[in-house]
C-alpha positions in Angstrom: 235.2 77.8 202.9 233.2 79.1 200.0 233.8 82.5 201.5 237.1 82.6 201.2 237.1 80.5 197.4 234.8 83.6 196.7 237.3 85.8 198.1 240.1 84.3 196.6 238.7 84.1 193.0 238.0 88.1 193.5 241.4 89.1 194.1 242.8 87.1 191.7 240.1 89.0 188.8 241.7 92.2 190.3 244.7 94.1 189.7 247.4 95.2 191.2 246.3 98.7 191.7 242.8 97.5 192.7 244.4 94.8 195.4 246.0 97.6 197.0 242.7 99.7 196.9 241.0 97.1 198.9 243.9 96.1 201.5 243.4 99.7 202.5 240.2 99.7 202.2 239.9 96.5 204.5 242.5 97.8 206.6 240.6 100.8 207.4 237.9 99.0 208.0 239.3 96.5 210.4 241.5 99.5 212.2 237.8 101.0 212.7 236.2 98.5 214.4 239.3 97.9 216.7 238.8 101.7 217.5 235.0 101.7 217.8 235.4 98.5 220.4 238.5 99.8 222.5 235.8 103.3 222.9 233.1 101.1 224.3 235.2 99.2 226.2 237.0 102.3 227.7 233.9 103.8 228.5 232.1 100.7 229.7 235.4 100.1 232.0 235.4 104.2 233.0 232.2 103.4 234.1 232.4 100.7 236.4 236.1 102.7 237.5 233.3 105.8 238.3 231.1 103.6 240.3 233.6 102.5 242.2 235.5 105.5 243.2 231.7 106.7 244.6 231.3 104.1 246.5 234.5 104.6 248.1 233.5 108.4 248.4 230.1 107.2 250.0 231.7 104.8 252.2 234.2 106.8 253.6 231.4 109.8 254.1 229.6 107.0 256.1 232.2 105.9 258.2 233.2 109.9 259.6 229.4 110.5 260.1 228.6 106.7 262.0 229.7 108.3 265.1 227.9 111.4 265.0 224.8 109.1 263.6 225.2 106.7 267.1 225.4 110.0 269.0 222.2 111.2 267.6 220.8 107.7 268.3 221.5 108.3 271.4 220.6 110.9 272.2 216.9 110.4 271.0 216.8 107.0 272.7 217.2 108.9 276.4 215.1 111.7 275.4 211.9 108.5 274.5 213.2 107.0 277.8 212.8 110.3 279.7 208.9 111.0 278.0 208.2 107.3 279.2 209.2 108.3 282.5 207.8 111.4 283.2 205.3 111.8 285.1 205.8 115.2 286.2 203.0 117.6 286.3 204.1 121.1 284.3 202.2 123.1 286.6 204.3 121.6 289.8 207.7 121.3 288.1 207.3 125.2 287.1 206.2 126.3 290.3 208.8 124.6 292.2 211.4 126.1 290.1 209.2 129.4 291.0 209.6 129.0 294.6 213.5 128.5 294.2 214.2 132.2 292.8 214.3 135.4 294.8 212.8 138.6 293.7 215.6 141.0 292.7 213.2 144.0 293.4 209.9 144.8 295.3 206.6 144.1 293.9 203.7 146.4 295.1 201.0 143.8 296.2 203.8 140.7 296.7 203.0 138.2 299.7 206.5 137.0 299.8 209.7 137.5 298.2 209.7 134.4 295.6 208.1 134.5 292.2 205.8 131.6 293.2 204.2 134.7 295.2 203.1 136.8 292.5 202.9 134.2 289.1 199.2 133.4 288.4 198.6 129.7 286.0 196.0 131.4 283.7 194.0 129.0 281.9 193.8 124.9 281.9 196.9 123.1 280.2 196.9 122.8 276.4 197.8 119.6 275.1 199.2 118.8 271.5 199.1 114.8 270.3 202.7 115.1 268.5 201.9 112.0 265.4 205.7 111.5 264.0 205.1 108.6 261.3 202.8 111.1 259.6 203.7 114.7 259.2 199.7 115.5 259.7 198.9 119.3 261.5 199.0 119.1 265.0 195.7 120.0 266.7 195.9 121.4 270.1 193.6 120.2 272.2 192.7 121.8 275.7 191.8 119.9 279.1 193.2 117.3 280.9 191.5 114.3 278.6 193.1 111.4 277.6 193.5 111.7 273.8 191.9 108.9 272.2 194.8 107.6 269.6 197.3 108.1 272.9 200.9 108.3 272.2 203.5 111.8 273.2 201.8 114.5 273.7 203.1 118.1 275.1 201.4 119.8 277.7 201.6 123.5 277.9 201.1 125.9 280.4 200.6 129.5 280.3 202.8 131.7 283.6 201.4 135.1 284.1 203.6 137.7 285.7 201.7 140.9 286.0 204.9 142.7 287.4 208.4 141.7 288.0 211.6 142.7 287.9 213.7 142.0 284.5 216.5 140.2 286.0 214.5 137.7 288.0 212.0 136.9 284.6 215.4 136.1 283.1 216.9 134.3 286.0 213.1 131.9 285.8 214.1 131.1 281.6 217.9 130.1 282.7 216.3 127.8 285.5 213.5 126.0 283.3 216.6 125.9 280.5 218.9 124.7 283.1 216.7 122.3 285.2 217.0 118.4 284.8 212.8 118.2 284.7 211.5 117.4 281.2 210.3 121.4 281.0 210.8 123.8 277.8 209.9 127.4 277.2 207.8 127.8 274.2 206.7 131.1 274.2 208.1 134.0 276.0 205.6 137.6 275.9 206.9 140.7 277.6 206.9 144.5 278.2 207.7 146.7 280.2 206.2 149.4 282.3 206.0 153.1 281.2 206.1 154.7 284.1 209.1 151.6 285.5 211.4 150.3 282.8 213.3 148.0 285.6 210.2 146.1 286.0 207.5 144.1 282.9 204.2 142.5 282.5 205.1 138.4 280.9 203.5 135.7 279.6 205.6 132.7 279.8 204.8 129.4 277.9 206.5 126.3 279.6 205.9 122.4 278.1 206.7 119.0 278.5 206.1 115.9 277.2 204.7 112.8 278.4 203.2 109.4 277.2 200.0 108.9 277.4 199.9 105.4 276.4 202.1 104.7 279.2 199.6 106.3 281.9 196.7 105.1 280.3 197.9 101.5 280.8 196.4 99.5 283.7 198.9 98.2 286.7 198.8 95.0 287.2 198.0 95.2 290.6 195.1 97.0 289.6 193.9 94.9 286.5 194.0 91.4 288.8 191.6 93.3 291.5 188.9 94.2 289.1 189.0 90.6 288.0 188.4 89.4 291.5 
């Protein structure tokens, strides 16, 4: 109350002309904190109003790319279930693919008339531990040993073709593309011959993948004789 006795006592000291002075004065004042507090509410609320209309955006971005996310899911679930399974050899999956395909052309030297005839395996399989949680090089390893940390690892295996006819080297790719067997093509080296451009000299790289944590383990068959 002594505020506005104070208050009152000053305007009535004042005169008219000053009164008016300070009803502008206070009105300016007052109409500048309205202002000031309906700009920080605006901007507070346009705020919020932006946050919202992104997660609307987000939301709706997530819900067109869930089923393309479940699809991928998927997808990589059968591919781990097909690595758990397999327990195909490269080396026999390739050359029974090999023995499938006809020679499109005569090979001086050729036993037969399949490309299982004239492929040679150079050199022992080459097998990659493949870590995923940790982004680490990969360091081939060669051999058929068990990898101590266990877990995927691809096994490659170098095809030799020292001659062959072009269309049957690219009839082999489409079958190892084609084929249901867990089987890539990671490298594919060729040229051909000077003195018979219908024929080439290839190296052909084939993988696959298998888990060696699964073939490591123990059956149980197996583990209850030892402990008889």
């Amino acid at each position: 109350m002594k505020i506005i006795d104070t208050l009152n006592t000053m305007l009535g000291r004042m005169t008219s002309r000053e009164r008016r002075l300070f009803a502008i004065l206070a009105g300016s004042l007052v109409t500048a904190i309205v202002v000031v507090a309906y700009l920080l509410t605006a901007a507070v609320f346009g705020s919020i109003q932006e946050d919202i209309d992104h997660g609307r955006q987000v939301l709706a971005e997530a819900r067109q790319l869930a089923p393309h996310y479940q699809e991928l899911a998927e997808t990589r679930r059968q591919l781990e279930d097909a690595i758990r399974s397999n327990r195909s050899s490269v080396r026999v999956t390739a050359n029974e693919l090999l023995k499938r395909i006809e020679m499109t052309g005569e090979v001086p030297g050729a036993v037969g008339n399949k490309l299982s005839d004239i492929v040679s395996f150079e050199g022992k399989t080459t097998e990659t531990p493949l870590d995923t949680s940790k982004g680490g090089k990969k360091t081939p390893r060669k051999g058929k040993g068990k990898d101590s940390s266990g877990g995927i690892v691809e096994v490659e295996q170098n095809l030799e073709f020292r001659e062959l006819p072009v269309e049957s080297l690219f009839q082999f790719l489409d079958s190892v593309e084609a084929a249901k067997d867990l089987l890539f093509i990671t490298r594919v080296d060729a040229g051909r011959k000077f003195n018979d451009l219908s024929h080439v000299r290839s190296t052909v790289t084939i993988a696959t993948f298998v888990n060696q944590t699964e073939e490591a383990a123990p059956e149980p068959g197996a583990a209850a004789g030892a402990n008889e």
